[in-house]
ROVEX-852239 format. One record per residue: residue in three letters; chain; residue number from 1; z, x, y of N, C-alpha, C in turn. Coordinates in steps of 0.1 Angstrom, whole numbers. Each point is the difference from the previous one (the first is absolute). Layout:
% residues N
   residuo   cadena   num    n_up   n_east   n_north   ca_up   ca_east   ca_north    c_up   c_east   c_north
       ALA        A   NUM       Z        X         Y       Z         X          Y       Z        X         Y
...
//
This chain:
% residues 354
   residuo   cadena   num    n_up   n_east   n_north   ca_up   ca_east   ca_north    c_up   c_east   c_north
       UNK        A     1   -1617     1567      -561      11         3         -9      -4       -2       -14
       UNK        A     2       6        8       -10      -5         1        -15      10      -15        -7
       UNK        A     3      -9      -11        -2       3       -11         -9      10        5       -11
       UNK        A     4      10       -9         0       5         5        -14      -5       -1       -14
       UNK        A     5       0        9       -10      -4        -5        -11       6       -9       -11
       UNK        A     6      -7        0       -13       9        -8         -9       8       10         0
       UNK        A     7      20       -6        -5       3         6         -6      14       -8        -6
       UNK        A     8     -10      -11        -5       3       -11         -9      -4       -5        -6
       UNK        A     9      -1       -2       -12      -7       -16        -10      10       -6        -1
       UNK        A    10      -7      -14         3      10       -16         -5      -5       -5        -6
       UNK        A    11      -7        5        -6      -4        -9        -14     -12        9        -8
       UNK        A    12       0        1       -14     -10         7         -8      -7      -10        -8
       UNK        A    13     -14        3         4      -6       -10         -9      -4        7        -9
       UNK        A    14      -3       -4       -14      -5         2        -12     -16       -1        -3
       UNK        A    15      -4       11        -1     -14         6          0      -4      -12       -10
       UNK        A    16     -12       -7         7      -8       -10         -7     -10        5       -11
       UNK        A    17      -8       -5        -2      -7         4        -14     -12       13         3
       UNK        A    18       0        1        14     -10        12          3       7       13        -7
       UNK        A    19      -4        6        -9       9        12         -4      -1        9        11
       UNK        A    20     -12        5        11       3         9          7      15        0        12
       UNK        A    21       8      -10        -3      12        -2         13       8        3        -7
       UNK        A    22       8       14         3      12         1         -2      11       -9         4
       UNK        A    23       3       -5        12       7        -7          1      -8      -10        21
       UNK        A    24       8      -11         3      -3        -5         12      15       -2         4
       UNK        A    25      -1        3        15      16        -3          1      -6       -7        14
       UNK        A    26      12       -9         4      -1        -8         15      11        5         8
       UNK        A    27      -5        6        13       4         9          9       6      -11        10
       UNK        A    28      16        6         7       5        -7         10      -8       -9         6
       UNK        A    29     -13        1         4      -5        -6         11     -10       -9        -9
       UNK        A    30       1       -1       -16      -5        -8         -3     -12       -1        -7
       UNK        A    31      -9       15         1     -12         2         -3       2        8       -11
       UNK        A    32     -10       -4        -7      -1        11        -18      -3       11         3
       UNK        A    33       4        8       -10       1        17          0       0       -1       -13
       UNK        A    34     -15       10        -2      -5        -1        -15       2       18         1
       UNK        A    35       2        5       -17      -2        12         -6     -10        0       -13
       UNK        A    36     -14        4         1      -9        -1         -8      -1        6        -4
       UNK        A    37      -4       -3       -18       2        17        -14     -20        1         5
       UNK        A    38       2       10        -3     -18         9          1      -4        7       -12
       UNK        A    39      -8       -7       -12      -5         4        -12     -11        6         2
       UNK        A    40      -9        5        -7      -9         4         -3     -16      -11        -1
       UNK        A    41      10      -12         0     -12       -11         -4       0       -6        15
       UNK        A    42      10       -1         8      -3        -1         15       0        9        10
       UNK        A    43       2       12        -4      -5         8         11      -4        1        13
       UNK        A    44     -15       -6        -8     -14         3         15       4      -13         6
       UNK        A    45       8      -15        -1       1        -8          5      10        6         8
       UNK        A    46      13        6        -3       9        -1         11      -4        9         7
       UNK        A    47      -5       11        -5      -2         6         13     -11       -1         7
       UNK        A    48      -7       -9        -2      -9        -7         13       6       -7         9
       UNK        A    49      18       -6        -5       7        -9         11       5       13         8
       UNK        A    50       5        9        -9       5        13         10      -7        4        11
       UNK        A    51     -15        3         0      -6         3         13      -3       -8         8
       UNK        A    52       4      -15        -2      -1        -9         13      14        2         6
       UNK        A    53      10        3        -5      15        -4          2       4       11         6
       UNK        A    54      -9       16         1       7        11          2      -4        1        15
       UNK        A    55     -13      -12         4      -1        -1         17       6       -4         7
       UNK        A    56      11      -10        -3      11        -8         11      15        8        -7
       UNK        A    57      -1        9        -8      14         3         -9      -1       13        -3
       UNK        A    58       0       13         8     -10        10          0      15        9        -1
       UNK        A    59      14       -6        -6      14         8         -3       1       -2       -16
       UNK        A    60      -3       11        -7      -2        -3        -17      16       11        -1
       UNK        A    61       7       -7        -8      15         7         -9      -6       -2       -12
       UNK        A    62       3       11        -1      -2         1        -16      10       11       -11
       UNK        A    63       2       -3        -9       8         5        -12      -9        3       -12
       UNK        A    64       1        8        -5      -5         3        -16      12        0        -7
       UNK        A    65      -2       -5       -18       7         1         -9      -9       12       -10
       UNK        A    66      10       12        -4     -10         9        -11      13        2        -8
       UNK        A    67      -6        7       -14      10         5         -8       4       13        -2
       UNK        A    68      11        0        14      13         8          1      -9       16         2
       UNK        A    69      10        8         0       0        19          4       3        2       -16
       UNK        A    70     -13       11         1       0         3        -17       0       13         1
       UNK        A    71      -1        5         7      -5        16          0       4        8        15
       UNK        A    72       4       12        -1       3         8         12     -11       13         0
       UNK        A    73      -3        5         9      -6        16          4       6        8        -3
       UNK        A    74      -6       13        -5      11        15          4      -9        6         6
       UNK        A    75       2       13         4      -5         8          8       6       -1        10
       UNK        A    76      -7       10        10       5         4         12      -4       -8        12
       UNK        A    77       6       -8         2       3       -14         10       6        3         5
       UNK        A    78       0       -5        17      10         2         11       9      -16         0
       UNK        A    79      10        3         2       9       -13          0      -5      -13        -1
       UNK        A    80      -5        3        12     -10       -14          6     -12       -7        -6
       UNK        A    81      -5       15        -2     -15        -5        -10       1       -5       -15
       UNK        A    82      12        6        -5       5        -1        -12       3      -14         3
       UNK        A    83       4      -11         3       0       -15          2     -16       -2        -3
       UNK        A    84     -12        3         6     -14        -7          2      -4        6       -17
       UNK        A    85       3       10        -5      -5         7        -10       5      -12       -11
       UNK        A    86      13       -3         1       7        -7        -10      -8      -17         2
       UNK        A    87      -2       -1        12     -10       -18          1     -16        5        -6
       UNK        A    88      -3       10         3     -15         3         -4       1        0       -19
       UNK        A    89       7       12        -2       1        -3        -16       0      -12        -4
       UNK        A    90       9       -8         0       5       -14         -3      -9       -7         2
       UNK        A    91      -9       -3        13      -9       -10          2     -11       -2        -8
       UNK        A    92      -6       19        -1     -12         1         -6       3       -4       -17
       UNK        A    93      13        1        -4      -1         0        -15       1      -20        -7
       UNK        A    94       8       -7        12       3       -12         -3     -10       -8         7
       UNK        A    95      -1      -13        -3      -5       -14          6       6      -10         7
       UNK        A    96      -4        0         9       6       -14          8       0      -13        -4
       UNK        A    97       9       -9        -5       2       -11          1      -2      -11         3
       UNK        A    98       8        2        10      -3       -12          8       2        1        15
       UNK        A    99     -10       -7        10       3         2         13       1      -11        12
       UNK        A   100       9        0         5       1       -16          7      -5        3        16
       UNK        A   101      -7      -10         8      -3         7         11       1      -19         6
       UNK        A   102       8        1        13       3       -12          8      -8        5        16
       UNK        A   103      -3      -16         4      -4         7         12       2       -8        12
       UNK        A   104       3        2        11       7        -4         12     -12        2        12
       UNK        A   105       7       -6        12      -2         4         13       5        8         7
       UNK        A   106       1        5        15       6        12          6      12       -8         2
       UNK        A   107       0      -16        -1      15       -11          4       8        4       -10
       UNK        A   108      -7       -1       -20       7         3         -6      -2      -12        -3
       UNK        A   109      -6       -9         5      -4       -13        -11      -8        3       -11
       UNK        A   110       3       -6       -16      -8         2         -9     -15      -10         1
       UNK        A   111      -9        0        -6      -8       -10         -1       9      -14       -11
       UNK        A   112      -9       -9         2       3        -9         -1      -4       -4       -13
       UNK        A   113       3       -8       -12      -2         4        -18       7       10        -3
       UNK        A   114     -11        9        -5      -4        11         -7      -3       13        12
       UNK        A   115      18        3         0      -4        12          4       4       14        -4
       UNK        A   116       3       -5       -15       5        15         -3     -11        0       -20
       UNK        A   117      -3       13        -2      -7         4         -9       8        6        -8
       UNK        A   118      -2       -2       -17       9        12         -9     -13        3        -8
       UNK        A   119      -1       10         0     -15         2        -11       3       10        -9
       UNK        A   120      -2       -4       -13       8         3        -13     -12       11        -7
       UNK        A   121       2       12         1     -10        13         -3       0       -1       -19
       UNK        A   122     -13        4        -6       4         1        -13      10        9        -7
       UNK        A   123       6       -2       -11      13        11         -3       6       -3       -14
       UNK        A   124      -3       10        -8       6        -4        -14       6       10        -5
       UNK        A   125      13       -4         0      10         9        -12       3        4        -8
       UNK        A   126     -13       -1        -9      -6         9        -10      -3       10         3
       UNK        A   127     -14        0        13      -4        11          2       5        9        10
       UNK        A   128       9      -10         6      -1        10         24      12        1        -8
       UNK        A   129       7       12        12       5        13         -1      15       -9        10
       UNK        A   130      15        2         0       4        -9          9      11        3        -5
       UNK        A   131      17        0         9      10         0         -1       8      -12        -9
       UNK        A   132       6        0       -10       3       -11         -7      10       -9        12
       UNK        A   133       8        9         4      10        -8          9      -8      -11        14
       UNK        A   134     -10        6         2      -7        -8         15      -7       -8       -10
       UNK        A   135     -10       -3       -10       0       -11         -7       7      -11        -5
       UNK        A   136      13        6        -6      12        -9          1       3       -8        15
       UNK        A   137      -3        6         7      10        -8         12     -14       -8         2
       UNK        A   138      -9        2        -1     -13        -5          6      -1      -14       -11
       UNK        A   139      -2        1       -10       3       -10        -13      14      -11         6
       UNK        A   140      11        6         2       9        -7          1      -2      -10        18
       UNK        A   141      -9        5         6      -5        -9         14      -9       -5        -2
       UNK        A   142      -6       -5       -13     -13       -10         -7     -12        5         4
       UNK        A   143      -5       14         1     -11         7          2      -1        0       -20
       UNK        A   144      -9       -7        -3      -6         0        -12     -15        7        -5
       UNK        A   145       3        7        -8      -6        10         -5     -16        1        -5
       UNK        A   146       3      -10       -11      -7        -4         -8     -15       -5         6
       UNK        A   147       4       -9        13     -11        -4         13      -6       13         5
       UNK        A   148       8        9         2      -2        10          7     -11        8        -7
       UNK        A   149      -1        2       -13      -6         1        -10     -17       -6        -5
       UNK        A   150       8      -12        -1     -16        -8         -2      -5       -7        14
       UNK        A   151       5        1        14      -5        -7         11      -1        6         8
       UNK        A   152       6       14        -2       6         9         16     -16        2         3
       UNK        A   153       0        6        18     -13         2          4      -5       16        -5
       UNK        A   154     -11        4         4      -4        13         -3       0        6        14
       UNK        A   155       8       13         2       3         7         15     -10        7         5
       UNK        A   156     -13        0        -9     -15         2         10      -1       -8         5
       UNK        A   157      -2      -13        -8      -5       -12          6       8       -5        12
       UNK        A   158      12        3        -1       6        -6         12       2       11        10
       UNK        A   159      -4       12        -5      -2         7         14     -12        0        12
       UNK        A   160     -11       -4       -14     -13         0          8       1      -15         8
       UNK        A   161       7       -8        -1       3       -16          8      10        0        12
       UNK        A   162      12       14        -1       8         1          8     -10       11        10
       UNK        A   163     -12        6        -1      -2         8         10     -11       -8        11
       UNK        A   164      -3      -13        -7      -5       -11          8       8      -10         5
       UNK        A   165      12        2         2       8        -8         -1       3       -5        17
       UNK        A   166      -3        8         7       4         1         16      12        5         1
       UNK        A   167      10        1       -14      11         4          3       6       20         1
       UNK        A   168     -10        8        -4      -1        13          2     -11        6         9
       UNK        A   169       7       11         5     -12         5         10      -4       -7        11
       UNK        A   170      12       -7         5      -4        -9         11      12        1        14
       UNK        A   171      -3        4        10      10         4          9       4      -13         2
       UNK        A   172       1       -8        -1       4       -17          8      10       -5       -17
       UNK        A   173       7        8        -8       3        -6        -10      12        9         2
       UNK        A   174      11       -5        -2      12         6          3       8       -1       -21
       UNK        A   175       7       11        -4       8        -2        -16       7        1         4
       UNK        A   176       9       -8        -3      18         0         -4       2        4       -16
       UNK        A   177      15        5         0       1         6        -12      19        7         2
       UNK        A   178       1        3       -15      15        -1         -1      -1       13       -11
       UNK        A   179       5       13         8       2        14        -11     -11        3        -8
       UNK        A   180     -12       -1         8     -13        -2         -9     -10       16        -2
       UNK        A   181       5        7         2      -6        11         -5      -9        1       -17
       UNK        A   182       2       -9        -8      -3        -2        -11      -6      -14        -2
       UNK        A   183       1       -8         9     -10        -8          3     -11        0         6
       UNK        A   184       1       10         6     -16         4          9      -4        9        -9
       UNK        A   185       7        8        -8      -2        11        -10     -13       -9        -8
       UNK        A   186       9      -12        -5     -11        -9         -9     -12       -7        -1
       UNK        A   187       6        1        15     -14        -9         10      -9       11         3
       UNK        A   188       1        7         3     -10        12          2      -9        4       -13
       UNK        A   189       7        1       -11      -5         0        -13     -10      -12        -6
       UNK        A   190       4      -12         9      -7       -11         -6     -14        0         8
       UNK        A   191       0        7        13      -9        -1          7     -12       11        -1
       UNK        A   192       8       11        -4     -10        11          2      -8        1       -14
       UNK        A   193      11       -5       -15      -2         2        -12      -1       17        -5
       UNK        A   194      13        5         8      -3        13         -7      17        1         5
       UNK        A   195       4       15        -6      13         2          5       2        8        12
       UNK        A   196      11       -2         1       5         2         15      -3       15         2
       UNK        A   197       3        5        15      -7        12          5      12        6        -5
       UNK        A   198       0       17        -4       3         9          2      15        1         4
       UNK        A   199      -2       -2        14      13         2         13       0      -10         1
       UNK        A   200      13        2         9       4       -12         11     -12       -5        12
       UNK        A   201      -3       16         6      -8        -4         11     -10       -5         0
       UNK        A   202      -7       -1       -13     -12        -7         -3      -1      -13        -8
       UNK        A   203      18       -7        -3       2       -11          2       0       -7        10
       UNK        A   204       3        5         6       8        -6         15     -13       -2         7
       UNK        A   205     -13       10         2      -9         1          5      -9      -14       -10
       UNK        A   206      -1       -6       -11      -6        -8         -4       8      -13         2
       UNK        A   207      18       -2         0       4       -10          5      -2       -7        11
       UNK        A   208      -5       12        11      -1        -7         16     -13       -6        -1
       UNK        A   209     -10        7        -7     -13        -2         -6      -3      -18         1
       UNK        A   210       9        3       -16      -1       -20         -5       9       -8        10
       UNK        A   211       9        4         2      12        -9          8       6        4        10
       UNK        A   212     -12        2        14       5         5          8      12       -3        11
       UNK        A   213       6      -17        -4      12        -2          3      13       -4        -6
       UNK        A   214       9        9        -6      11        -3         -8      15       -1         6
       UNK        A   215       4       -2        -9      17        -6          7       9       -3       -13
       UNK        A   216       4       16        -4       9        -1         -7      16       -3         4
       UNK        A   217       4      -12       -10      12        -4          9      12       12         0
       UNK        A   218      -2        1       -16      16        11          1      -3       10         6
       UNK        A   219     -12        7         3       2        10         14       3       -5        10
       UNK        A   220      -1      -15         5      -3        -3         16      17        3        -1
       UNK        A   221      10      -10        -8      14        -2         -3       7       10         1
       UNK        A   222      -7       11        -8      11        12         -1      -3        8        15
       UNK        A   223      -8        5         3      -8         4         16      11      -12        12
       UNK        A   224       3      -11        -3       6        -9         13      13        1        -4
       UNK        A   225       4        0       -15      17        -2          3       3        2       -12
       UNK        A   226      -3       11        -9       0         7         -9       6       -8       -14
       UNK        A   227      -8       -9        -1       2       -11        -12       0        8       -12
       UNK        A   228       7        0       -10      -5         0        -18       4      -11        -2
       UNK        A   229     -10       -1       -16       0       -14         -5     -13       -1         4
       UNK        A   230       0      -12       -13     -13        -7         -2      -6      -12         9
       UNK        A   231     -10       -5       -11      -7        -8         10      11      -13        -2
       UNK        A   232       5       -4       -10       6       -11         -4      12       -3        13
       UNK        A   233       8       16        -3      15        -3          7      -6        2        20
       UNK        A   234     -15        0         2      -1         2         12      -3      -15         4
       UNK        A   235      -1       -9        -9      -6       -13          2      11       -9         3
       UNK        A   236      11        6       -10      14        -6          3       4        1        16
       UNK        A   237       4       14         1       3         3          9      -5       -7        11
       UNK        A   238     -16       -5         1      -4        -6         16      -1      -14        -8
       UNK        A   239       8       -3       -11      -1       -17         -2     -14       -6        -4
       UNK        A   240      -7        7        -4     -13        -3         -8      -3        1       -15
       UNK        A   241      -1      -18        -2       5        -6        -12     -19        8        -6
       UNK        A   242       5        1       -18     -12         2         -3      -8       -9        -6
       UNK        A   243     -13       -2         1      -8       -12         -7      -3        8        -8
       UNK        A   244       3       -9       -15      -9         6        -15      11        7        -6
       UNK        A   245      -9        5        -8       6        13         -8       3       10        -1
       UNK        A   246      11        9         0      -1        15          9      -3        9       -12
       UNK        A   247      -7       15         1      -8         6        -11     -13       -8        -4
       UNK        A   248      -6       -7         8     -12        -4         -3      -7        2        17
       UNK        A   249     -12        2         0      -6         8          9      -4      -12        12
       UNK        A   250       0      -12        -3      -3       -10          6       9        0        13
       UNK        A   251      19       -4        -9       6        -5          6       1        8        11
       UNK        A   252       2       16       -10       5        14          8      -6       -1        12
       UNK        A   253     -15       -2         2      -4         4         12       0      -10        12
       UNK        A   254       0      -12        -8       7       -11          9      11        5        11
       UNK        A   255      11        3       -12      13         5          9       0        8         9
       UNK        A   256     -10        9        -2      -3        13          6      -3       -5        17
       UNK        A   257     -14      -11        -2      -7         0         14      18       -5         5
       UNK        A   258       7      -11        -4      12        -9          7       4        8         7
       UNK        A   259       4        8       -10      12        16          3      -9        8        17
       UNK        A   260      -8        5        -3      -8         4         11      -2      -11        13
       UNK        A   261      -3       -9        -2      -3        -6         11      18       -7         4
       UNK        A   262       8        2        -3      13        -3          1       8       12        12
       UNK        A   263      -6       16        -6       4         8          6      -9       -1        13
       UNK        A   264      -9       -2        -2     -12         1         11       7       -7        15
       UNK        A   265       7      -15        -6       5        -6         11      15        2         2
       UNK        A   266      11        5        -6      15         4          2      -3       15        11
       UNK        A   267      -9        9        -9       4        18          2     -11        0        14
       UNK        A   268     -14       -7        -2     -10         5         10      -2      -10        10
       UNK        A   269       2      -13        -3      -1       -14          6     -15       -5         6
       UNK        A   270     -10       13        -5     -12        -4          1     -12       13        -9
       UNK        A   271      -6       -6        -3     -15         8        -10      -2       13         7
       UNK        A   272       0       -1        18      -6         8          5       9       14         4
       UNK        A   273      13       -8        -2      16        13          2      -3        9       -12
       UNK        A   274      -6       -2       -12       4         1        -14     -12       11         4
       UNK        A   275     -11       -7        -1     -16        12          3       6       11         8
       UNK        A   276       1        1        12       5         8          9      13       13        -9
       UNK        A   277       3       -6       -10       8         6         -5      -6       13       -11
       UNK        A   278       4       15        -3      -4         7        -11       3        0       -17
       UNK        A   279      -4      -18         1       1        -4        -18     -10       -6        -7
       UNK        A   280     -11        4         6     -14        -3         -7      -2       13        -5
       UNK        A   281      -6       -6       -15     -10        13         -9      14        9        -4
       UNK        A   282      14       -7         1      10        11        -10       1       -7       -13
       UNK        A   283       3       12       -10       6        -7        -14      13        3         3
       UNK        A   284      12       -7        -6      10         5         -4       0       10       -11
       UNK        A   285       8       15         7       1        10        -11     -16        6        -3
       UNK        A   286      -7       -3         7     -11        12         -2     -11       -1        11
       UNK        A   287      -5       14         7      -2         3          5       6       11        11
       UNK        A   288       7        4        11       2        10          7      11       -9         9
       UNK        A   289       6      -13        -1       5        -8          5      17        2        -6
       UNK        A   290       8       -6        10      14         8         -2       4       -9       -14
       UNK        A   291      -2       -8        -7       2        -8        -14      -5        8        -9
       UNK        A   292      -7       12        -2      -4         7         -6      15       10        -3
       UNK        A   293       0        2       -17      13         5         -4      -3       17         3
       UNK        A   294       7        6         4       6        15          1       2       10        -6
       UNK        A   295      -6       15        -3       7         4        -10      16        1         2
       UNK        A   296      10       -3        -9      13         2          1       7      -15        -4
       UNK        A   297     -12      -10         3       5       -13          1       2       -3       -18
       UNK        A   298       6      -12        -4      -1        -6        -12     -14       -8        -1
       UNK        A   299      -8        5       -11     -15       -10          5       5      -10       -11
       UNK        A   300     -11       -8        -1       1       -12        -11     -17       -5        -1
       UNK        A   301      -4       -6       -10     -14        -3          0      -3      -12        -1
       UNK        A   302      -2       -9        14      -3       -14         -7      -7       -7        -9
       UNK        A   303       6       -9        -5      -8       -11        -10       4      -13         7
       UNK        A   304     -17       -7        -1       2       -17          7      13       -4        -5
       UNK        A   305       1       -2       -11       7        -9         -8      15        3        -5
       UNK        A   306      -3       19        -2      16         4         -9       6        9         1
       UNK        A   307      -6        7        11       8        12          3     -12        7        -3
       UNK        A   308       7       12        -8      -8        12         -7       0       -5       -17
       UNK        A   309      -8        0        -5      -2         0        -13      -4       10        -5
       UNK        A   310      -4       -7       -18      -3        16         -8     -17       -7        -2
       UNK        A   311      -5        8       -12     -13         0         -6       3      -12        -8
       UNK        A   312      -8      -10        -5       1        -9        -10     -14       -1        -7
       UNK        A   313       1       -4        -9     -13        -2         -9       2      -13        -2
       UNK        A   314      -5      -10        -6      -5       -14         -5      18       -6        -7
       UNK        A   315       7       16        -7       7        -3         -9      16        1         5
       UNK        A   316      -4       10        11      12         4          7       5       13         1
       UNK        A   317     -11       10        -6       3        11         -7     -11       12         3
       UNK        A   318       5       10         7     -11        11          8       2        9        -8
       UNK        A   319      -9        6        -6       1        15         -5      -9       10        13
       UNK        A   320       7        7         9      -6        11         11       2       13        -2
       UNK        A   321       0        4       -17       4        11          0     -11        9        -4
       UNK        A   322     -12       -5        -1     -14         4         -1     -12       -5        11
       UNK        A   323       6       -5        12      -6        -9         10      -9      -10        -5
       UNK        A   324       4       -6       -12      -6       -12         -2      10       -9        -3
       UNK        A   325      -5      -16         3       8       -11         -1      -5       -9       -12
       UNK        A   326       9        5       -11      -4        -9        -13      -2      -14         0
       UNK        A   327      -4      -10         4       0       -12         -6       0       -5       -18
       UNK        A   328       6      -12         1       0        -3        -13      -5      -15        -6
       UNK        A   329     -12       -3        10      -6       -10         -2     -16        0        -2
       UNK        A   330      -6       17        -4      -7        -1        -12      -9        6         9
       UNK        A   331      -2        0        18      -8         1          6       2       16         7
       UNK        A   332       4        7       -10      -6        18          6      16        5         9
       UNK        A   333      -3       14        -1       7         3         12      -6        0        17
       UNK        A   334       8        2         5      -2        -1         15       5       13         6
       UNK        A   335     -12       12         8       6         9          2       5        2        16
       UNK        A   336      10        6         0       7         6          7      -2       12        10
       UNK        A   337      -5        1        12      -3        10          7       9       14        -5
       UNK        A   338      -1        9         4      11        12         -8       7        1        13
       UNK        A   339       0       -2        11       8         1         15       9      -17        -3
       UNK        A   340       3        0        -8      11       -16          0      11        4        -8
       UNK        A   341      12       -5         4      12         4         -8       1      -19        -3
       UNK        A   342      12       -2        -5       6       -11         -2      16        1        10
       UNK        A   343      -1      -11         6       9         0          5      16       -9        -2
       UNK        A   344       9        4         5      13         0         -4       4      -17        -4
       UNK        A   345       7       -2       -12       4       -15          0       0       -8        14
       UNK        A   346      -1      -11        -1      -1       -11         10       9       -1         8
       UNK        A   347       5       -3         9      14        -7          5       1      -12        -1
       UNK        A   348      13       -5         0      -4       -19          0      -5       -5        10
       UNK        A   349      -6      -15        -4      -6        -3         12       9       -7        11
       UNK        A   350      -2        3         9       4        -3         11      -4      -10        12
       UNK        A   351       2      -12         6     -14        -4          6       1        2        16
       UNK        A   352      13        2         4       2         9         11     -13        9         5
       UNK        A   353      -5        2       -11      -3        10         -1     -20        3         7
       UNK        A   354      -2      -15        -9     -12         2          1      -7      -11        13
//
């Protein structure tokens, strides 16, 4: 039978003088549960704990934080594809942030410390390209900048460390994940170092590739009992308190494994009901899978953090009426594919939502 997980802190301890700990919390049963920041200056150390940790803990949830949906496709897109077109644009033009990745057992026990990673990608506001509003919210959940800037890691270097990592390309490694079409978008980018394919079909064909076992939750949810809403109000709902910070990639994916391994034991009451099941290798909303929007339907374009957003420059301010993005911090323009529109004001944020 699937152990329950945390889905409580009774107490927050205050990150000691090691700057890499975001925070330590002491779990019902007593034992520390650490969330570690991942610079550039420790890197190669933590992820040399990762490849011991991913043989007894071979269930990685993971979240990315990026800045926001800046750009849409035109052309002649079919409903469907028109969603992959609109993550392909977006991915290839922006940078990933930041990415949290926790890791478990098939029980759903975390390891014991340190078992969850936030590793903070380089990123400066001067020069990267990013929705003003998903930096705002990201700012206002103490994701700081400036670090990101002078500390963040470099996404070769940590791709060429994640492809040794035991955690890709390995049939015995199972991903959890929450509406992640744009998180694997990212991850695939980080891994391959180039942009994403063309199609759909030759995403999907390099997804199964790196991560041949996935488990997105809001497909599993919507597919079992037709959930909307996010990951937040899905945590309420099964009473899974969140550790950390929420909009920071740490906590997010913390919640994520809870969330999953929660449903694993209410909806399946075992690992092996769940397998047996056709919810491996789907995204939510893309691919050939009934979450995929319709022509006729209302579409909408996700962003991690805000909805839909617009174009932003450093200042706040997009000129797309010549497909270039003016900046005004001295460092050039940035150009604009000529297949990219800007897309429609934001909606408010919502967290239902995400």
């Amino acid at each position: 039978k699937i152990r329950k997980m945390v889905n409580s802190t009774e107490e927050f301890k205050e990150p000691s003088s090691d700057s890499a700990v975001v925070g330590r919390y002491t779990r019902p049963d007593g034992k520390l549960l650490e969330i570690r920041n991942v610079w550039t200056d420790n890197l190669e150390e933590e992820m040399s704990k990762i490849r011991e940790i991913i043989e007894n803990y071979p269930y990685v949830s993971m979240d990315t934080e990026f800045p926001g949906v800046v750009a849409k496709p035109i052309g002649d897109f079919s409903q469907s594809d028109y969603q992959y077109q609109t993550l392909r644009c977006n991915v290839d033009l922006l940078k990933i942030i930041q990415l949290g990745l926790s890791f478990a057992n098939e029980e759903g026990e975390f390891a014991e410390g340190c078992c969850c990673w936030q590793f903070n990608f380089k990123f400066s506001l001067g020069e990267d390209m990013y929705a003003q509003d998903s930096i705002d919210l990201l700012k206002q959940c103490g994701i700081t900048f400036d670090q990101h800037e002078s500390r963040g890691i470099d996404v070769f270097e940590f791709g060429e460390l994640l492809m040794t990592s035991g955690l890709v390309l390995m049939d015995n490694v199972t991903w959890v994940s929450f509406h992640s079409g744009y998180d694997f978008g990212y991850l695939l980018k980080v891994l391959t170092s180039c942009a994403l394919p063309s199609n759909e079909k030759e995403f999907f064909h390099l997804l199964k590739l790196y991560f041949p076992h996935i488990y997105d939750i809001k497909y599993l949810m919507a597919s079992q009992d037709g959930f909307h809403g996010g990951l937040n109000k899905l945590g309420d709902d099964l009473k899974v308190e969140r550790i950390g910070q929420k909009h920071q990639a740490g906590s997010d994916s913390l919640l994520t494994a809870q969330v999953f391994f929660k449903i694993v034991e209410t909806k399946f009451t075992s690992m092996d009901l769940l397998e047996k099941e056709k919810y491996k290798g789907e995204l939510f909303g893309y691919g050939n899978n009934a979450t995929v929007y319709r022509p006729g339907q209302i579409s909408s374009t996700p962003s991690k953090v805000t909805g839909q957003s617009y174009l932003s420059s450093n200042n706040g301010a997009a000129n797309g009426s010549n497909g270039m993005l003016n900046n005004s911090n001295g460092g050039g323009s940035q150009s604009i594919p000529p297949n990219l529109l800007l897309p429609p004001k934001p909606v408010e944020e919502n967290d239902d939502e995400y």
